[in-house]
C-alpha positions, 0 to 999 in steps of 0.5 A: 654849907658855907666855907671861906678862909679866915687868917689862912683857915678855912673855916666851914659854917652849917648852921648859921642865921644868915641874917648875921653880918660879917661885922656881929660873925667876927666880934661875937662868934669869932672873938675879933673884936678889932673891926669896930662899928660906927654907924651900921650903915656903911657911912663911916668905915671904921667897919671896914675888912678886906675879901679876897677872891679869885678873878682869873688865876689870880686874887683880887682884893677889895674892901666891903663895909662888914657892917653891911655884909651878910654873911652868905657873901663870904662863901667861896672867898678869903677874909681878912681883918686887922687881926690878920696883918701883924705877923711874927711880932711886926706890924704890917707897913702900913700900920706901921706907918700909922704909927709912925706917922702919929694917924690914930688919935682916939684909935675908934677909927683906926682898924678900919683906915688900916683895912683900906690902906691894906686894900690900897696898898695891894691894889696900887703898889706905889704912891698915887694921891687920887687913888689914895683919896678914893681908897679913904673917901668911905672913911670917917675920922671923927677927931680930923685926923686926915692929914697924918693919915695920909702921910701914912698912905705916902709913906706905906706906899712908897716904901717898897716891901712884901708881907705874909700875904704875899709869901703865902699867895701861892697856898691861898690860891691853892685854898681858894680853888679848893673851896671854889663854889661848884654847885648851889648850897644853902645856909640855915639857922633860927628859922632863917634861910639862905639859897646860894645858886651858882646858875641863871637858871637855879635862881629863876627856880628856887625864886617860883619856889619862894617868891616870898624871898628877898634877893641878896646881891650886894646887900648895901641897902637891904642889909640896913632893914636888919642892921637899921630897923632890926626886921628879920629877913626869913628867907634870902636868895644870894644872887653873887655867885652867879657868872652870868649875871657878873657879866659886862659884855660891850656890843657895836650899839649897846652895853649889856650889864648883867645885874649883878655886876658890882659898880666898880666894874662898871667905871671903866666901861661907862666912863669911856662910852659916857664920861658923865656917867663915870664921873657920876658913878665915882662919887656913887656912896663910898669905894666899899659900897661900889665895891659891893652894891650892883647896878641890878640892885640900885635899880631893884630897890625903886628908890627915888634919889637912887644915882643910876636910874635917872641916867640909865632912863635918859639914855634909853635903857631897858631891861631884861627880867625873867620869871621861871624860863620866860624873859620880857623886854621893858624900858627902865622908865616903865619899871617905877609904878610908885614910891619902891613899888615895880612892875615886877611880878611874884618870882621875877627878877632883873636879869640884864640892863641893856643900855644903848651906846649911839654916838650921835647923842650928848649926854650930861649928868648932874649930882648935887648932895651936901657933900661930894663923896659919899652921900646921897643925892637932893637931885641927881639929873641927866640930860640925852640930846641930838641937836640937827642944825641947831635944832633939838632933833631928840631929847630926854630928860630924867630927874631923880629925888623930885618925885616919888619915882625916877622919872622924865620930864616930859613936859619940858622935852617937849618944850625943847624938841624942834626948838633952836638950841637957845638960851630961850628955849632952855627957859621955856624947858625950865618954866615946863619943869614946874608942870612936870614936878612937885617935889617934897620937902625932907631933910635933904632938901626943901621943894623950893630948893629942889624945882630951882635947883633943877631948872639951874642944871638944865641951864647949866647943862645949856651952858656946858653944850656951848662951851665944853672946853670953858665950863666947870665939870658936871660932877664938880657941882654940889 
């Protein structure tokens, strides 16, 4: 059994496929046709909707690509769609702004610039262009109509007002701690199945049970062989409710990520301990991605171009997998075997990231992709050194999108360790790359493109190390 509040209602689904996305529930069950899809992939937003949920004693709002979502993610949550904001006759301020700033052109677009706007305006309750930029950047309007769009975010916001939502937080708490998940349920429909533990260890169980299954966590990137490629998925394991893998726990040497915790409540973590690695992590797809998608899962699914696992490999992390009550140990380099292939076993699956946090280390991280927000990297590098003396004592090298797997560079670590941290010796690590790497040429990039590209970020990253106060920021590059 399922149960969420839409437009202060909860609403209660027993027999429902979970197959089907927040997007198909609110256009063909629920009649909502004001969330519109784009693209069914998360690069547009014209899907966008708000969830609800409670942190704390308090609700958190945050923006998701409905298109993207599967259903079983609501359970325990409040959903807010465009439907939901006018009140009494009135739009809310921040359509109203769209209006009044003239910020709907052909309209397609519209419902969801008004979501992230919504989001935004709970979020941040006064004008701040960054995260004006940020809340918008998962949005696309395909007549170029940003300039008065963002005319309606300064106005919206810097407009003080209070809305329905507010005036009714006190009984959506009180709604929310009623529907609040206090056990494991299931969803089930058209021969497809959806498991919802609330524990570590329900999960480890009902995985031996159906090691068949595929794990559900933010669903950003499996969610697309439904919506994209139109498989059924039969049997799901939805890992979001499980606290204990949400959790974010800072330690004297090290970082332990729980795999479920969504990338935008890594930012600030990472950002303080690996500058690079928050930057990077910013222009990781689009606000509603990282609002959803999880570190655990951007590493579960092997892909080659994925963002994190070249860094998380440069700096040595492991990670923590359990099967049934037994838990092993691996560094993250030895996770990929081959293109989404991983050493993980029938009913085993990724439990925490440890990522280390030594002080001694200068760590870099390089994107490149054809545009900077929301988009997937040609090649992604991360660069781990200590230099004694001048010496490089300790390195590591990772690149992602030049092979079938993340992988370091070990032809040109070693060209580097014990050498002078020399232009000359860079050249050498860049000459070794091309032992280390065969890259293939696709749509993003040709090989050519990619090989040069990378021995140019190594000597960026050179460039950057002897002058940090004069060099360009990493993650500007593109």
């Amino acid at each position: 059994m399922l149960q969420f509040i839409l437009n202060q209602n909860i609403h209660t689904e027993e027999t429902l496929d979970p197959n089907t996305t927040v997007l198909n529930y609110l256009r063909q069950h629920c009649g909502k046709t004001g969330t519109k899809e784009g693209c069914a992939s998360g690069d547009c937003g014209a899907c966008t909707v708000v969830v609800g949920e409670l942190v704390g004693d308090d609700i958190r709002y945050r923006t998701l690509n409905s298109c993207l979502t599967f259903v079983p993610a609501l359970h325990g949550k409040q959903l807010i769609t465009v439907e939901d904001l006018k009140h009494d006759g009135a739009l809310h301020p921040v359509q109203q702004a769209m209006a009044d700033c003239h910020g709907s052109q052909c309209g397609f677009c519209t419902p969801g610039f008004v979501m992230s706007l919504f989001a935004l305006d709970k979020n941040h309750p006064e004008h701040d262009h960054a995260a004006t930029l940020e809340a918008l950047s998962g949005n696309l309007c395909r007549c170029t109509g940003y300039r008065p769009i963002l005319a309606a975010a300064q106005q919206a916001l810097n407009t003080p007002h209070t809305d329905h939502f507010d005036a009714a937080h006190a009984h959506t708490l009180r709604m929310l701690r009623d529907i609040h998940p206090t056990g494991p349920t299931e969803l089930s429909a058209n021969g497809h199945r959806c498991f919802i533990p609330q524990t570590t260890a329900q999960l480890a169980e009902l995985y031996q049970q159906h090691p068949e299954a595929r794990l559900l966590a933010g669903g950003t990137d499996l969610a697309l062989e439904v919506t994209q490629f139109h498989r059924a998925l039969p049997t799901l394991i939805h890992v979001g409710q499980i606290s204990e893998m949400k959790t974010l726990t800072v330690l004297e040497d090290r970082l332990e990520v729980g795999a479920a915790v969504a990338l935008t409540d890594l930012y600030a973590t990472l950002s303080q301990h690996f500058p690079d690695f928050g930057e990077l992590l910013h222009r990781f797809a689009s606000l509603q991605i990282r609002n959803q998608g999880t570190l655990g899962g951007n590493i579960g699914n092997a892909s080659p171009i994925g963002d994190s696992p070249p860094l998380l490999i440069a700096l040595d992390a492991k990670l923590q997998l359990r099967c049934g009550t037994q838990q092993r140990t691996i560094a993250l380099e030895d996770f990929f075997l081959d293109y989404r292939k991983t050493v993980l076993t029938a009913g085993e699956f990724i439990e925490k990231i440890i990522i280390p946090t030594s002080e001694n280390v200068e760590f870099r991280a390089y994107k490149v992709s054809k545009r900077i927000d929301d988009d997937i990297s040609a090649v992604c590098a991360a660069f781990a050194v200590r230099l004694e003396a001048g010496i490089v004592a300790q390195i590591r090298i990772a690149f992602g999108g030049m092979a079938a797997t993340p992988k370091r560079a070990l032809n040109a670590e070693q060209a580097l360790l014990g050498q002078p941290w020399h232009v000359t010796t860079i050249e050498q690590g860049c000459l070794a790359l091309a032992q280390d790497f065969t890259p293939l040429s696709d749509f993003r990039a040709s090989k050519e493109y990619r090989l040069l590209v990378a021995q140019n970020l190594m000597r960026k990253w050179h460039l950057e190390l002897n002058a940090p106060l004069t060099t360009t920021r990493v993650t500007d590059y593109v």
